[in-house]
Residue, then its C-alpha position, 0 to 999 in steps of 0.5 A: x188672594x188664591x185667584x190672583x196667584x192663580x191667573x197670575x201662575x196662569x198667565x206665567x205658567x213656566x214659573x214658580x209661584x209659592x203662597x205665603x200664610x200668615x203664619x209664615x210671615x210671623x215665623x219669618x219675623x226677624x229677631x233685633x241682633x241687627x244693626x240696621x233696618x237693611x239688615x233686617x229687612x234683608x233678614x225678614x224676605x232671606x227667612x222667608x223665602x228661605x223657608x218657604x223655598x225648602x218646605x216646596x224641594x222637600x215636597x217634590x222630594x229632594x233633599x236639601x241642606x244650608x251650607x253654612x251655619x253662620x247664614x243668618x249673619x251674613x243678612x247684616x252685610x248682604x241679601x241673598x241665602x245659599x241652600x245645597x241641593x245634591x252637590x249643587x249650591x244655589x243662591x236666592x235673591x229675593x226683592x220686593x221692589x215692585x217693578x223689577x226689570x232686572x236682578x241684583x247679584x251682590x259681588x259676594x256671592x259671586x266672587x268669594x270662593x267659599x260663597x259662590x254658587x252654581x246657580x242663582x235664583x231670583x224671587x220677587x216678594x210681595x208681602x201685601x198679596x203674600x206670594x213669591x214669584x221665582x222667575x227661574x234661574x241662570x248659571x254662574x258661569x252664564x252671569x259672569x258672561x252676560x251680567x252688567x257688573x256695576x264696580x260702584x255698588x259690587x252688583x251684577x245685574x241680570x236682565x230678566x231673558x236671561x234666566x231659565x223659567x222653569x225651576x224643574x230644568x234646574x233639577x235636570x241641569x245640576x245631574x248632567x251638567x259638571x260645572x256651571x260655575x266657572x273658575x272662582x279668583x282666589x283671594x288675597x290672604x290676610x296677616x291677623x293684624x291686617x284682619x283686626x285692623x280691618x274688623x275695628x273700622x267696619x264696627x264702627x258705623x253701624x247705620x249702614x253695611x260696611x260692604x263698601x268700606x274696604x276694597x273687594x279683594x279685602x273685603x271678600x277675604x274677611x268673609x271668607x273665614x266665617x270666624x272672622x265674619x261672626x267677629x265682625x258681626x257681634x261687634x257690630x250688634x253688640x259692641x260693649x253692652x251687655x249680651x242678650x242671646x237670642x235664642x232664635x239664632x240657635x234655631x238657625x244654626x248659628x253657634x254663640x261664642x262663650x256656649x258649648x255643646x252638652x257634649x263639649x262641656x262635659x266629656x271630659x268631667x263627668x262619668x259617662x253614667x252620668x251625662x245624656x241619662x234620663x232619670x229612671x230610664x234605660x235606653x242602652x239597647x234598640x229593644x229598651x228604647x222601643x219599650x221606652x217609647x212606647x211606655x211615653x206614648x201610653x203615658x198620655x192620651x193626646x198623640x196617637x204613635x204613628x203606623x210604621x215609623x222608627x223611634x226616634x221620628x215617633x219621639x219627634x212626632x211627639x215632641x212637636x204635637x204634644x202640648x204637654x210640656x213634661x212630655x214634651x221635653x221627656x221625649x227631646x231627653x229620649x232623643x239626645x240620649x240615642x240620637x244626639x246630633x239627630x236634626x229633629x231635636x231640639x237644640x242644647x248649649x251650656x255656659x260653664x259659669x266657673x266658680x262663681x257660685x260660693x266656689x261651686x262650679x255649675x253649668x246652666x244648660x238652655x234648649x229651644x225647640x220651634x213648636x207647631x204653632x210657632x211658639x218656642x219651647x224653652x228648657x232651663x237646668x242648672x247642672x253640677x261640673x266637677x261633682x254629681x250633685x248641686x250643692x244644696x239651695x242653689x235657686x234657678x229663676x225665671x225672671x221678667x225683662x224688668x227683673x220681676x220673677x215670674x210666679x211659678x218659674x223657680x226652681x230649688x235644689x234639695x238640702x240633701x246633695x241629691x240633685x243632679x240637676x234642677x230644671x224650669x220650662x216654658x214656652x214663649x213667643x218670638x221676641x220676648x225677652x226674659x232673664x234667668x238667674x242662679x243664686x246660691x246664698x248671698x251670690x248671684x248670676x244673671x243672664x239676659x235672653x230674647x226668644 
């Protein structure tokens, strides 16, 4: 596989060639909230490109970013993924079509204002010889001009001369050229009826995207608001059933309606003494911080701390490594308490559940964090919202799919109200499924989760 790849970047040696390990292919599965087999397919070569691609800007040094959390969504609708690189945007469009003469631009990376790019890049996948073959790049405002645009399937085709090979020109091209995207048509504005109106019809056939249903202008103007594209979405793959959350989506940056921040959900409610802490540590200035760490790091003997590296980068080099898991999610609490939006951590979100357990208001809170050997970490609390402490026998449980509980996985708050929190985790695979209930007395709560 190297030695293909090899005389392959040999023979074409003006293009990109990134190899592809079975890990990446694993870690690119996608989860189930799709529709359709398009969209996960669309998913699955989107993710893995995505990834891949990211992981070579950041090896040459640049620094990249994705523009939109809702990303993952748009792969029910659309192939293709935008990732910023300085100020410049740029659009993958991967295929693993063998034969490929010419690209694919879907319309909507092209003519919805808030989507199109600067330039776009196409990549061939072959997932059997596990490689993508980039082929270079072309300017929007070069594809509005030479493209074939087919008004059927809302497609610009680009012929395979067109494109620049060479991907390191593109770094030259977004410093000195100003605007290689052209003038972008503003949309029409929709009323709300029009929008909920337009959202009913494309949910209801979920066999195939609905990208074709509506005319463009329409079409274009509903993604355009990524409210209303998440809308869409969720009745699309969810439509009436009880909701699983995937938890994998949290991972790709994309927010779950009905969950909050930590900092959302608890600003107003509880003192400041009492949200972020971590039990029995003081991390209010840089030299307790730097005591805390280091007093985590001797704690255990299996990481090493890092030569000349700041504390909060020395917790996420912990957190990662480690394969103990108290540790483990010590050092994400260490991380939110002095860095909270820090991207290195791993993701929170609570649900506030009301005053459904016996009159009690209680927030199960849930982390993830992607660990090293492509498992997910996972942290589960039940937290207290209008008082400091549970009240007494609340039971936080970590069930299988099938409702079984889980032997090791519950944990009880004491008869004495002194818990501010109780607290379960693990770690699973990628698609796995469990439930996790809450139970005070005779009631109950249940939650459904895929990983």
């Amino acid at each position: 596989m190297k030695l293909n790849i090899q005389t392959l970047s040999q023979i074409y040696s003006e293009h990109t060639w990134l190899e592809l390990t079975d890990s990446d292919l694993k870690q690119a599965q996608p989860s189930q909230d799709y529709s359709n087999e398009t969209g996960r397919n669309f998913a699955y070569l989107n993710r893995l490109c995505l990834n891949a691609f990211l992981k070579w800007m950041q090896e040459i040094g640049l620094s990249v970013s994705i523009p939109n959390e809702k990303l993952p969504l748009t792969w029910e609708f659309v192939n293709g993924c935008a990732i910023n690189v300085g100020s410049k945007k740029l659009v993958l469009i991967p295929s693993d079509a063998i034969d490929i003469a010419d690209f694919a631009v879907p319309q909507e990376w092209v003519d919805i204002p808030d989507w199109a790019a600067d330039y776009y890049l196409p990549i061939r996948v072959d997932l059997q010889k596990q490689y993508l073959h980039f082929w270079g790049f072309i300017s929007r405002r070069s594809l509005k001009a030479k493209a074939d645009y087919d008004p059927i399937y809302r497609l610009y085709y680009v012929e395979r001369d067109w494109v620049i090979p060479n991907l390191e020109s593109l770094v030259i091209a977004a410093n000195i050229l100003q605007d290689e995207k052209g003038e972008v048509t503003a949309l029409p504005k929709l009323s709300q009826t029009e929008v909920e109106k337009l959202i009913e019809e494309l949910s209801q056939d979920k066999l195939y995207s609905p990208r074709l249903k509506a005319n463009f202008e329409k079409w274009g103007a509903l993604l355009n608001k990524s409210a209303w594209l998440q809308r869409l979405y969720e009745l699309r793959v969810q439509p009436g059933s009880p909701t699983i959350w995937n938890l994998s989506r949290w991972l790709d940056g994309v927010a779950l309606s009905g969950w909050q921040t930590f900092e959302e959900l608890f600003n107003s409610k509880i003192a400041l003494a009492f949200r972020g802490r971590v039990r029995g540590i003081e991390l209010e200035t840089p030299e307790k911080v730097r005591r805390a760490v280091r007093q985590l790091y001797n704690s255990q003997s299996e990481v090493n701390y890092p030569d000349n590296i700041e504390e909060r980068n020395a917790l996420v080099h912990l957190l990662q490594n480690t394969t103990d898991e108290t540790i483990r999610w010590k050092a994400a609490e260490y991380l939110w308490t002095i860095a909270p939006n820090y991207q290195g951590n791993a993701i929170r979100n609570v649900m506030d559940l009301g005053v459904q357990m016996m009159g009690y208001p209680i927030a199960l809170m849930v982390a993830v964090l992607r660990k090293l050997d492509g498992k997910v970490a996972v942290l589960l609390r039940a937290y207290p919202i209008s008082s400091y402490t549970l009240p007494p026998g609340l039971r936080l449980t970590v069930l299988y799919e099938n409702g079984t509980p889980i032997l090791g996985l519950e944990a009880v708050s004491r008869s004495e109200r002194q818990d501010d929190y109780i607290s379960l985790y693990f770690s699973a695979d990628v698609g796995d499924r469990f439930n996790v209930r809450l139970t005070l007395e005779n009631t109950s709560i249940t939650e459904q989760f895929v990983v």
